[in-house]
N, C-alpha and C positions, 0 to 999 in steps of 0.2 A: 504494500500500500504506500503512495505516496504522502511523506511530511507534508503538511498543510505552513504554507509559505508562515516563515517568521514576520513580526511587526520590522521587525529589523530590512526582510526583503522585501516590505512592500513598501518601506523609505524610502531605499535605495530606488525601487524600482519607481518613485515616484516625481524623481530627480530628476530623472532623463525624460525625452521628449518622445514618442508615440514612432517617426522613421528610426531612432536610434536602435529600437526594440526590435523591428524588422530587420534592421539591417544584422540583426544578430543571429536573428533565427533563422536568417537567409544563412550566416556563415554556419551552423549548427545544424542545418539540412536541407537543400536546395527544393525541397518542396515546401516551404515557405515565400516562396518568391510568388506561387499564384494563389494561395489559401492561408485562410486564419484572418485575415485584416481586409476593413471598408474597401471597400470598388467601387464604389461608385460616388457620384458627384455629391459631399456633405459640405451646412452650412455649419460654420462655430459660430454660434451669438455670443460670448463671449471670450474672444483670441486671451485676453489679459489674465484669465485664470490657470493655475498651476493645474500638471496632468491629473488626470482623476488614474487612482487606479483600488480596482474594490471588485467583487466577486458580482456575476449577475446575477441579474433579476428580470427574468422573461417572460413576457406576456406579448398576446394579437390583436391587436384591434383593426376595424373599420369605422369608415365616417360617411359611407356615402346613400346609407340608409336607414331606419328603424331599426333597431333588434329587439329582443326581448327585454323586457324593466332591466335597470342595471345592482339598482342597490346593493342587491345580497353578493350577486356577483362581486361586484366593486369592492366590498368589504369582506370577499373573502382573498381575493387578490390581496388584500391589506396584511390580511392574515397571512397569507404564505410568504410576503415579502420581509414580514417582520422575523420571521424564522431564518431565513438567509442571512452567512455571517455577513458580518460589519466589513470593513467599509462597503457599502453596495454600489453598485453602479446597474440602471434601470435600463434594457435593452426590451425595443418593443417594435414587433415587426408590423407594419400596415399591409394588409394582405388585399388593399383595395386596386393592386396591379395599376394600370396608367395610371388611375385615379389616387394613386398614393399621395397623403397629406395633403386632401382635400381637404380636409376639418382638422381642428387642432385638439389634440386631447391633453397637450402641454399648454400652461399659462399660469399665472399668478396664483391664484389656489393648487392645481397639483404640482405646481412647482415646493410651493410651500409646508403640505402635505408629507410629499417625500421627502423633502428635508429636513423634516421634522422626524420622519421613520429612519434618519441616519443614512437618505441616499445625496451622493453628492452631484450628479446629474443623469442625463438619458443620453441615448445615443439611438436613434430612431430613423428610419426609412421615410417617416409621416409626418406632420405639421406641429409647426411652435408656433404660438403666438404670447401677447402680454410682456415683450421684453423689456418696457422700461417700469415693469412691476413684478420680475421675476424676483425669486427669493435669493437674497444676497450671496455669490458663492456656489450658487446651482447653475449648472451649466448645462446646456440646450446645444447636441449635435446634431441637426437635422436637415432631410432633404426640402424642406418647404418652409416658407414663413406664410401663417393665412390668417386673416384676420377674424374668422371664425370659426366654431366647435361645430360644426355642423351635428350630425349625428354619434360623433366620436363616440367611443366606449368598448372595456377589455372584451372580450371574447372567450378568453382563454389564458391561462399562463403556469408559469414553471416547466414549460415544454422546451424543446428545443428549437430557435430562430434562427432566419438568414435575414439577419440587417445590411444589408446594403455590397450582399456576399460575403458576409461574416458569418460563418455558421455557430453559434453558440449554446449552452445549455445552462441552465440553471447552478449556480456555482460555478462556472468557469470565473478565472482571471481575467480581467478587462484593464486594459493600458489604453488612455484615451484622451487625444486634446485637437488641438485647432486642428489639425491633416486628417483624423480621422481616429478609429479603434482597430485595436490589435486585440486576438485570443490567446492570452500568454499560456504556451503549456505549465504547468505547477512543479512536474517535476524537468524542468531547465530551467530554471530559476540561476541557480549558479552556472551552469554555463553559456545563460544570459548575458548576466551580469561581468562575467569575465570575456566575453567577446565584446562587449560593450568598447569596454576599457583597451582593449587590441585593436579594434578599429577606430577609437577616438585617437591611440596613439599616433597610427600609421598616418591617419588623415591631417594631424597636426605637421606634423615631419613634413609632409606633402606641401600643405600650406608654407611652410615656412621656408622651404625654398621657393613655391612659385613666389611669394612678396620676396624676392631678392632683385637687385640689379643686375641686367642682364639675363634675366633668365628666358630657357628657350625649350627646345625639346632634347639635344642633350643633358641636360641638367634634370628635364621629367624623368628619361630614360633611367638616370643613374640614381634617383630618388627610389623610380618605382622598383629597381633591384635592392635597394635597399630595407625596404619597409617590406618586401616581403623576407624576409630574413626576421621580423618580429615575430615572436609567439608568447 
């Protein structure tokens, strides 16, 4: 069974920025390069906020018609969401296909809400709205901005979702900021975090001869021998 990430990894892991994480699990296993992380076009309403990173919380919604009453639904989603460890991050696929985030099921109250249930924002395929009354600190990654709830409401949740080609499950790792989300696997954690630090190295090295005088393509040529010599 996999260790369940220390407070300590998911510091660290909150440090870095959302490509840094990619870039790692790409060096960790070349099938990271087309799976695990957003594809498609996401907005960040708020760039200025630090990564989120915190375990999902998945659920389906539609907004482009009636469903059945929501209450009890609603509040049992509440329920299951409150069971998922801390830090959470809210992952909600809109399964209204073109029509996705037609209606907003994010705004000022369920922003507020989940942040109050200890989540720190969404990362959704479907509509935000309410952003200069969102709850301070909750962050909205989403494909739409609309300025209404139309028929929004859960469907479904704790199942497994494809946000924006993200495939995810309840409890996975979530690494996520202004570029988009990544599915951290739990057990690469360390050698996440130490590919991290390999390729910040190289890429430094790199830079700091292309900011030299004079430099040109011998001088990449004999960097790029260089830095692959790191491990």
């Amino acid at each position: 069974m996999t260790a369940a990430p220390t407070p300590q990894d998911l510091a660290a892991l909150a440090k870095l920025d959302t490509p840094s994480i990619c870039n790692a699990l790409e060096m960790i296993d070349a099938k990271y390069r087309t799976q695990s992380w957003t594809q498609e076009p996401l907005i960040c309403a708020f760039p200025q906020l630090p990564s989120m990173v915190g375990y999902a919380v998945t659920a389906t919604l539609r907004s482009t018609q009636p469903g059945a009453p929501g209450r009890e639904r609603r509040l049992a989603y509440f329920d299951y969401l409150s069971k998922v460890p801390g830090p959470r991050v809210v992952l909600i696929q809109d399964l209204d296909g073109a029509r996705a985030g037609f209606g907003a099921f994010w705004g000022e109250v369920n922003s507020t809400v989940h942040k109050g249930l200890g989540c720190l924002g969404v990362v959704t395929n479907g509509g935000v709205r309410d952003l200069h009354a969102v709850a301070p600190g909750f962050q909205f990654i989403a494909a739409r901005i609309t300025p209404s709830h139309a028929y929004a409401d859960i469907l479904d949740f704790g199942g497994e979702v494809n946000v924006s080609g993200m495939v995810a499950r309840s409890g996975d790792l979530i690494h996520a900021d202004q570029h988009g989300a990544v599915n951290v696997p739990k057990d690469k954690i360390p050698e996440v975090l130490k590919a991290v630090a390999l390729i910040a190295k190289r890429e430094a090295k790199i830079m700091e001869v292309a900011r030299q005088p004079g430099f040109g393509v011998d001088a990449l040529r004999k960097v790029f021998a260089e830095v692959e010599q790191y491990h």
